[in-house]
C-alpha positions as a printed NumPy array, in Angstrom:
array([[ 17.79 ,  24.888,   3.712],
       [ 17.716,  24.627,   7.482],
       [ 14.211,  25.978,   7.805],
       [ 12.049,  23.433,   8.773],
       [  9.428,  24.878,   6.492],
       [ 11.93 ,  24.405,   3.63 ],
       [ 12.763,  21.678,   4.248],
       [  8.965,  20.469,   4.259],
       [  8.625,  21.688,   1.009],
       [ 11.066,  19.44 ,  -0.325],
       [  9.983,  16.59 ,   1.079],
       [  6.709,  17.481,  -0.387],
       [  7.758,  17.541,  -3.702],
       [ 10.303,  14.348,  -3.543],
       [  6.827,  12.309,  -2.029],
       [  5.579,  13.968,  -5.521],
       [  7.879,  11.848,  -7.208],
       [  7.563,   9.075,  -5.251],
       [  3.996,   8.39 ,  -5.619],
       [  4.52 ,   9.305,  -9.568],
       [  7.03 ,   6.036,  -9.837],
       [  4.954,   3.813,  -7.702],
       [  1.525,   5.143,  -9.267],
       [  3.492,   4.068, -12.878],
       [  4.137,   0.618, -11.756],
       [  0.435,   0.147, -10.479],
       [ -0.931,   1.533, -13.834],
       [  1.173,  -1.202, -15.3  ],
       [ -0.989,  -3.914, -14.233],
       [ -3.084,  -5.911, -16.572],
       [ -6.136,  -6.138, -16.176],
       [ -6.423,  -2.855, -14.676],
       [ -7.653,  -3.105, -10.974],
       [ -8.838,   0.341,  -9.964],
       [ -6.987,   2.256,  -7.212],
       [ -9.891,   1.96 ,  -4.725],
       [-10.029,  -2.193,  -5.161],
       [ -6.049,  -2.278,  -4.679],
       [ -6.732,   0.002,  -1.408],
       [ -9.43 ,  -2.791,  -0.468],
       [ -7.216,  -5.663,  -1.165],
       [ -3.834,  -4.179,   0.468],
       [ -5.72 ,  -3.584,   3.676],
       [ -7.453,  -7.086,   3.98 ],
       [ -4.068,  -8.288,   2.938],
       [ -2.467,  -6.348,   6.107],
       [ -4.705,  -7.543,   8.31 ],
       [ -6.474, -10.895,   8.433],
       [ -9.473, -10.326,  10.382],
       [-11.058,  -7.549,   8.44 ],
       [-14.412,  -7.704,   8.508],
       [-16.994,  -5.363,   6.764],
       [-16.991,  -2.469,   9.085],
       [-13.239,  -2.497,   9.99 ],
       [-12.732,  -2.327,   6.116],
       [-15.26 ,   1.258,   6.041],
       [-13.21 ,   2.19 ,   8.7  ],
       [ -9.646,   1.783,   7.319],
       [-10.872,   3.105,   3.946],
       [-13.08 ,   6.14 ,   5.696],
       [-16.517,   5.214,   3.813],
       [-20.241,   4.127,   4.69 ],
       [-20.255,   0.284,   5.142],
       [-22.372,   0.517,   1.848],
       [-19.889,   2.194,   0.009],
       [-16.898,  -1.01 ,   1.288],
       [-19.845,  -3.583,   0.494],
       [-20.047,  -2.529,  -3.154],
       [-16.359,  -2.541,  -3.705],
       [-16.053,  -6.018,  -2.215],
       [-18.7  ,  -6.903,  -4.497],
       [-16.564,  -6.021,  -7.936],
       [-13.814,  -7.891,  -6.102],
       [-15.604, -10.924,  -5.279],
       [-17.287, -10.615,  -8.846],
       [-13.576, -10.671, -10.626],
       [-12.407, -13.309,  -8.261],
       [-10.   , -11.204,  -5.999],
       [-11.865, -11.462,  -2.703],
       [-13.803, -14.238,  -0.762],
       [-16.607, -13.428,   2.22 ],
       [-16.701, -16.322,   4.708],
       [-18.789, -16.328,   7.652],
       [-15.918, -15.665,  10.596],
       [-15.729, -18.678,  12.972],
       [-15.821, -16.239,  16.518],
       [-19.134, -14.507,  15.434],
       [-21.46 , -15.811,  12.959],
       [-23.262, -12.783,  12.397],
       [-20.173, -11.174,  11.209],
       [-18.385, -11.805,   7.739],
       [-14.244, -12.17 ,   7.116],
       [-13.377, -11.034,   4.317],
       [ -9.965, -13.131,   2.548],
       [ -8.017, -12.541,  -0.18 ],
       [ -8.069, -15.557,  -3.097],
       [ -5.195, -17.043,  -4.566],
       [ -5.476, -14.702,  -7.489],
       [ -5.546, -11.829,  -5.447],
       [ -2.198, -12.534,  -3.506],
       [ -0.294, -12.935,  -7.223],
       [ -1.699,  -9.69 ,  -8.17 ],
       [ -0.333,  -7.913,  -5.062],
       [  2.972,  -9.844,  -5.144],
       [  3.232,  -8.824,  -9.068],
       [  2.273,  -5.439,  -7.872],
       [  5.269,  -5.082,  -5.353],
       [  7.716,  -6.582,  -7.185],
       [  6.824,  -3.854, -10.301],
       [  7.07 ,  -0.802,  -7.774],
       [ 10.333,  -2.238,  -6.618],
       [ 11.906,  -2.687,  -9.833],
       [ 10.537,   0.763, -10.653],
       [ 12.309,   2.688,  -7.376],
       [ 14.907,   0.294,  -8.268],
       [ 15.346,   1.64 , -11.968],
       [ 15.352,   5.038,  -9.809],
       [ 17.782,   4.466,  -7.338],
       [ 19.83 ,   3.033,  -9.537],
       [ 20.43 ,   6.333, -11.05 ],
       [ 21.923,   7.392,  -7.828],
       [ 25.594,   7.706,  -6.737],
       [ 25.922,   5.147,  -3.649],
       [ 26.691,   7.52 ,  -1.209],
       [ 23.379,   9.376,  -2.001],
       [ 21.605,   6.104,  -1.328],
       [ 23.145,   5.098,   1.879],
       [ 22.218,   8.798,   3.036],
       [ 18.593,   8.246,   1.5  ],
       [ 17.914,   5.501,   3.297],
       [ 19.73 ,   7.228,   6.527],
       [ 17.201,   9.975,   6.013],
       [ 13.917,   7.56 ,   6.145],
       [ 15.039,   5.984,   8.852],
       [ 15.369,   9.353,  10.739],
       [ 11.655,  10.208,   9.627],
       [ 10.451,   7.202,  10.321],
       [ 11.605,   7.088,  14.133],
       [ 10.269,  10.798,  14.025],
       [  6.815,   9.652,  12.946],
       [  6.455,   6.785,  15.118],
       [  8.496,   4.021,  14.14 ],
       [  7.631,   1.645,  11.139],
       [  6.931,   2.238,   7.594],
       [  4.292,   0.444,   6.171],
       [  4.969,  -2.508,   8.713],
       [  8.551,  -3.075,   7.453],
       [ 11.33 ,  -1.633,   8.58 ],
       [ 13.496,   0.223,   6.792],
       [ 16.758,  -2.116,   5.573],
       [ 19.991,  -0.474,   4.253],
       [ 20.129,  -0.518,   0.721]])
């Protein structure tokens, strides 16, 4: 499998898996927050001077289309809109307390599902796993996800 195309193709389908055992653990949530919202609230948690139209921009929408998901947030509690203190005319938008438990209950559950995973693997294939992201990761750019990877 030393063709690069191959070897593409098998990445592919391991990221299949992947996003199967993380998209179990986010299903897992009670009450159900719909994909979309979690998008919203990851990205105003990664960044904490999102405004409206940085928000449309990360998620690719119309600033109408951000404003009406921020609404169902704000409406279940997960999301605040404060005036931002460098320009009045625009508006910050911050996560509530509620919010932050729901995305800290929401990493622990996809880590204790690649956990369950990984635990199912020898050490060696571990150690060479997390050899292998690192090597992709300094091939794409650098960081993953704004952490870097650790050995396991």
């Amino acid at each position: 499998m030393d063709r690069v195309t191959d070897v593409a193709a098998s990445v592919e389908s391991s990221v299949g898996a992947l996003v199967a055992v993380l998209d179990g653990a986010d299903q897992a949530q009670n009450p159900g927050v719909p994909p979309a919202q979690l998008r919203v609230l990851t990205i105003v948690a990664q960044n904490q001077h999102t405004n409206m139209s940085r928000l449309a921009e990360a998620l690719e929408v119309v600033p109408s289309s951000a404003s009406r998901l921020c609404d169902r947030l704000e409406a279940t509690g997960l999301l605040r809109r404060v005036p931002d203190p460098r320009d009045r005319r625009e508006v910050r938008l911050l996560l509530t307390p509620s919010a932050r438990k729901l995305l800290d209950e929401l990493r622990e559950r996809r880590r204790q599902a690649l956990a369950d995973v990984l635990g199912r693997m020898s050490a060696t294939d571990r150690h060479e796993l997390v050899h292998a992201l690192r090597a992709f990761a300094d091939a794409a750019g650098g960081e993953v996800g704004n952490e870097t990877l650790r050995t396991a």
